[in-house]
C-alpha positions in Angstrom: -14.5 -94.0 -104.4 -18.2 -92.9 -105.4 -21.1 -94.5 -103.2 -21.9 -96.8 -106.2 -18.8 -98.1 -107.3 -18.3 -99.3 -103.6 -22.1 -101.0 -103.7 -21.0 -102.4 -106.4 -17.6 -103.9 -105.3 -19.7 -105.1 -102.4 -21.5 -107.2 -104.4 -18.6 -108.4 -106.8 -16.3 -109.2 -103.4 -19.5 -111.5 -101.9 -20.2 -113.2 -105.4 -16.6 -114.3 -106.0 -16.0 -115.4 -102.1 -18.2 -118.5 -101.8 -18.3 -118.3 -97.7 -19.5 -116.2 -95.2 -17.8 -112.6 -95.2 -17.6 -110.1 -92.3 -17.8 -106.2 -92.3 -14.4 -106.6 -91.0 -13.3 -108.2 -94.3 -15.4 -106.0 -96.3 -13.9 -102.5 -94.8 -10.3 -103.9 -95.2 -11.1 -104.4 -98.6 -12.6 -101.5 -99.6 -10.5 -99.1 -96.7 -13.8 -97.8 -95.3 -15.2 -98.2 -91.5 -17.1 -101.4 -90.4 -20.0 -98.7 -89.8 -20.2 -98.0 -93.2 -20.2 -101.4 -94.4 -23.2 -102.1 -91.9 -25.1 -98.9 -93.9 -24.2 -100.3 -97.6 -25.3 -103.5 -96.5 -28.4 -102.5 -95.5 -29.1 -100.5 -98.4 -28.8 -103.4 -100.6 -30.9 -105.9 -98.4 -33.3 -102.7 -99.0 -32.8 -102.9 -102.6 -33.3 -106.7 -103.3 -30.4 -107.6 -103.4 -30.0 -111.5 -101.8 -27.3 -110.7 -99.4 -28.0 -112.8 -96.7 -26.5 -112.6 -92.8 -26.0 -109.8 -90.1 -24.4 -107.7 -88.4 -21.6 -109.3 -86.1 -22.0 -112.8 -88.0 -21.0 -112.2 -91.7 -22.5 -112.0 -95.2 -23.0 -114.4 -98.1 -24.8 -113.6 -101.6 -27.4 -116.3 -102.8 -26.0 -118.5 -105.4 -27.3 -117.1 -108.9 -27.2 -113.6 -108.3 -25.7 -111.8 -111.3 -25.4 -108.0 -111.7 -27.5 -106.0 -114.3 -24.9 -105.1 -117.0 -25.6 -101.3 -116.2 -23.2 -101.5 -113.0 -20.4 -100.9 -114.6 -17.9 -98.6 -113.9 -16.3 -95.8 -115.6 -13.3 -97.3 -116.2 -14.5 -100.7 -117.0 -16.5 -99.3 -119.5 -13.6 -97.7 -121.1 -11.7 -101.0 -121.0 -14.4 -102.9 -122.5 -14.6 -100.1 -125.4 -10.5 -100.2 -125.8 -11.0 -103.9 -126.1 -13.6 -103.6 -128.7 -11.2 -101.0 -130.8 -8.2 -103.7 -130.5 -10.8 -106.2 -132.0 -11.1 -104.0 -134.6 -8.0 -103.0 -135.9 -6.1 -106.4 -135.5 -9.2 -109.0 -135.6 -10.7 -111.1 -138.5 -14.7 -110.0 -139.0 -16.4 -112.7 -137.4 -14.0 -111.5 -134.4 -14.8 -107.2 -135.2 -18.3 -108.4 -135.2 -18.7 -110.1 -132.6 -17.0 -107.5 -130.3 -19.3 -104.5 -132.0 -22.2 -106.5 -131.2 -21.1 -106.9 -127.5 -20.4 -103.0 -126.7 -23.5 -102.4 -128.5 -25.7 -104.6 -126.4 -23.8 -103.0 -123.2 -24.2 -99.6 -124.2 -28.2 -100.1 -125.2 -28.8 -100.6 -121.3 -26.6 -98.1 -120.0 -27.6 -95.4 -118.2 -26.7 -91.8 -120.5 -23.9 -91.0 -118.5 -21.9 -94.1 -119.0 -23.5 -94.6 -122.4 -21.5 -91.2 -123.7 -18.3 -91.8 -122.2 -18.6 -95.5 -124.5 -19.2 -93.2 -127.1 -16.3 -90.4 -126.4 -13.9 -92.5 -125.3 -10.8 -91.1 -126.8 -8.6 -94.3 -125.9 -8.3 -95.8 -129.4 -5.5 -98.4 -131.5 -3.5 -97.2 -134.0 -5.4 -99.3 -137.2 -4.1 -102.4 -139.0 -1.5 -102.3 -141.6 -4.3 -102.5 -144.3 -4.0 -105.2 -147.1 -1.3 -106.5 -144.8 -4.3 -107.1 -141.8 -5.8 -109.8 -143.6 -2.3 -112.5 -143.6 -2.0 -111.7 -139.9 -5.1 -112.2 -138.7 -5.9 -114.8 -141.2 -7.4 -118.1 -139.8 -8.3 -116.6 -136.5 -11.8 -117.7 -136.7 -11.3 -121.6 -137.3 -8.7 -121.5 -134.5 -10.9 -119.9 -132.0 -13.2 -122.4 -132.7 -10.4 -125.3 -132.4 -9.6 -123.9 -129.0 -13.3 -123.8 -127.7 -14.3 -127.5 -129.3 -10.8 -129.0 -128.5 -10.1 -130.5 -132.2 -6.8 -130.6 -133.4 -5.6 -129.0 -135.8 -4.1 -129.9 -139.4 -1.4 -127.2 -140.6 0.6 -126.8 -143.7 3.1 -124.3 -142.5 5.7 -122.3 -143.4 8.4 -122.1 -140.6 10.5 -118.7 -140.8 13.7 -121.1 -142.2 10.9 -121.7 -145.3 10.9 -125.2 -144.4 7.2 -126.3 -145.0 5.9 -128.7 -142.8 2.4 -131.1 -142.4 1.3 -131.6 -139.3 -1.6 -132.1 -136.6 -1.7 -129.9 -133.4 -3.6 -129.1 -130.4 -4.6 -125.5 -130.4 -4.3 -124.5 -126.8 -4.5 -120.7 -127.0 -4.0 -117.5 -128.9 -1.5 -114.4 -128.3 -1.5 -111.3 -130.1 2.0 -109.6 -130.3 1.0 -106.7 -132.7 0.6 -107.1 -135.0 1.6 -111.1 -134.9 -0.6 -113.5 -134.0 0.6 -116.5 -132.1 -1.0 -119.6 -131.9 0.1 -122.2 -129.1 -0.5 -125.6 -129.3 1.0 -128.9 -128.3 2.6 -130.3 -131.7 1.9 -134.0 -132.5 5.0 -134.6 -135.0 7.5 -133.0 -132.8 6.0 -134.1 -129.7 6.5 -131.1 -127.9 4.9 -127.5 -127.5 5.5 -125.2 -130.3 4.1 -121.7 -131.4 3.2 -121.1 -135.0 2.6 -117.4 -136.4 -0.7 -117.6 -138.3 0.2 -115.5 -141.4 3.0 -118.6 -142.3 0.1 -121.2 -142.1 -0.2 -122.0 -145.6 -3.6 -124.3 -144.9 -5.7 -125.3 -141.7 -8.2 -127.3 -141.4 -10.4 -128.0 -138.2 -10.2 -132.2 -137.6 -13.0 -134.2 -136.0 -10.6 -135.5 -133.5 -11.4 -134.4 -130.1 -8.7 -134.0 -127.8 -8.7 -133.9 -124.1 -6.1 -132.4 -121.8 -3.0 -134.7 -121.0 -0.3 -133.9 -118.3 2.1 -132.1 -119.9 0.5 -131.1 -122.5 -1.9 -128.1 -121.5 -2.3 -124.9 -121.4 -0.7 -124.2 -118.0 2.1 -126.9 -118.7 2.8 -124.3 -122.0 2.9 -121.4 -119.5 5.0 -123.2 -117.1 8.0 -123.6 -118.6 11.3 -121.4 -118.3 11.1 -119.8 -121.8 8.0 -118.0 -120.9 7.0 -117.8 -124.4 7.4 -121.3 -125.0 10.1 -123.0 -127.8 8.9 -122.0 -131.1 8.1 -123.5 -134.3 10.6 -126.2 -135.6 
C-alpha cells in the first residue's frame, strides 16, 4: 500500500469510528507496525489534520472533518468513472447529467496524475440498446424523486399477463437488472410488496401524499424476505 493511500485510510478508519482508536487498532487494520502508525499519525497532526490523542491512549478525529475530494485513490477513481459510464448507457438525462457533472467537478480538483487515469480509464459499458433505451429507463427521474420526497406513487401499469392495473404505491427503491429497471415499492391495492418493471408503466404520476415508513412496509422489510428479490407484480 503507497504512503498515501494508508494516510488516507487513516483518516477514513477514525472518521467512521466515532470513539477513541488505538495504534493497536489502526496497525491491525491496515497490517503495518504500531511504530508506523505513531509516524503517520504524527504526520497528519503536522499537516492539520484534527486528529486528536496520543501515543499509548488512542486517537479520535474532530467531528466535521471531511477529506478534500483530491484524496482519492486510484481505484476509487476508476469506480467513480465506471459508475458515471453505467449512468450513461442505461440512465435517463437528468440522471447522465447529473453523473457527468459529478466526475467533472471531481476531476477539476484532481491532481494530473489521477485526473488522466479519469480520463484513460478503459473500464467502459457496453451502450444502451438505442431507441429501445428510452422505454427502459423511462420514468426514472419522477421515481427518484418519489423515493427521495417519500410520495406515493399513481401507476397505470401493464403487468407482463397484459392485465392493466390502477394503482397507488410507495416507491421504496430502484434496481437496475440490465437492461431492466425495477422499481420496488410497497403496493396499496394489493397490500403487499410488489416490483413493477418501468418500461410496462403506462402513466405515473408523483402524488402529494407523503408517506412515512410503517413496520412492514420498508425498505429493509422488502429486503428481508425469503424471495430475495421480492414477489413481483400481480
Amino acid at each position: 500500500m503507497r504512503r498515501a493511500d494508508r494516510l488516507f485510510d487513516i483518516i477514513e478508519f477514525l472518521r467512521r469510528n466515532k470513539r477513541v482508536v488505538t495504534a493497536q487498532q489502526l496497525a491491525g487494520e491496515l497490517e503495518v507496525s504500531v511504530r508506523t502508525i505513531y509516524r503517520d499519525i504524527a504526520d497528519l497532526q503536522a499537516s492539520r489534520v484534527p486528529i486528536e490523542g496520543e501515543a499509548g491512549l488512542g486517537y479520535v478525529l474532530r467531528s466535521g472533518y471531511e477529506l478534500p475530494p483530491l484524496m482519492f485513490t486510484e481505484d476509487e477513481i476508476e469506480a467513480l468513472v465506471f459508475g458515471a459510464r453505467m449512468v450513461r448507457a442505461w440512465g435517463d438525462a437528468a440522471f447522465t447529467q447529473a453523473a457527468d457533472a459529478a466526475v467533472s467537478k471531481i476531476t477539476a480538483v484532481l491532481p494530473e496524475r489521477l485526473s488522466r487515469i479519469a480520463e484513460t480509464s478503459r473500464v467502459t459499458v457496453a451502450p444502451g440498446r438505442g431507441k429501445d433505451k428510452d422505454a427502459f429507463n423511462r420514468h426514472l427521474t419522477p421515481i427518484r424523486r418519489a423515493i427521495r420526497e417519500r410520495r406515493k406513487l399513481a401507476l397505470d401499469y401493464a403487468a407482463l399477463t397484459d392485465e392493466r392495473t390502477t394503482r397507488v404505491v410507495r416507491p421504496l427503491g430502484l434496481a437496475f437488472f440490465g437492461p431492466f429497471w425495477m422499481l420496488a415499492g410497497w403496493c396499496e391495492m394489493r397490500r403487499d410488496f410488489r416490483t413493477f418493471r418501468i418500461e410496462r408503466i403506462a402513466a405515473l404520476k408523483v402524488t402529494e401524499d407523503v408517506f412515512r415508513d410503517e413496520p412492514g412496509k420498508t425498505i429493509e422489510d422488502f429486503y428481508a424476505r425469503p424471495n430475495e428479490t421480492g414477489p413481483t407484480e400481480r
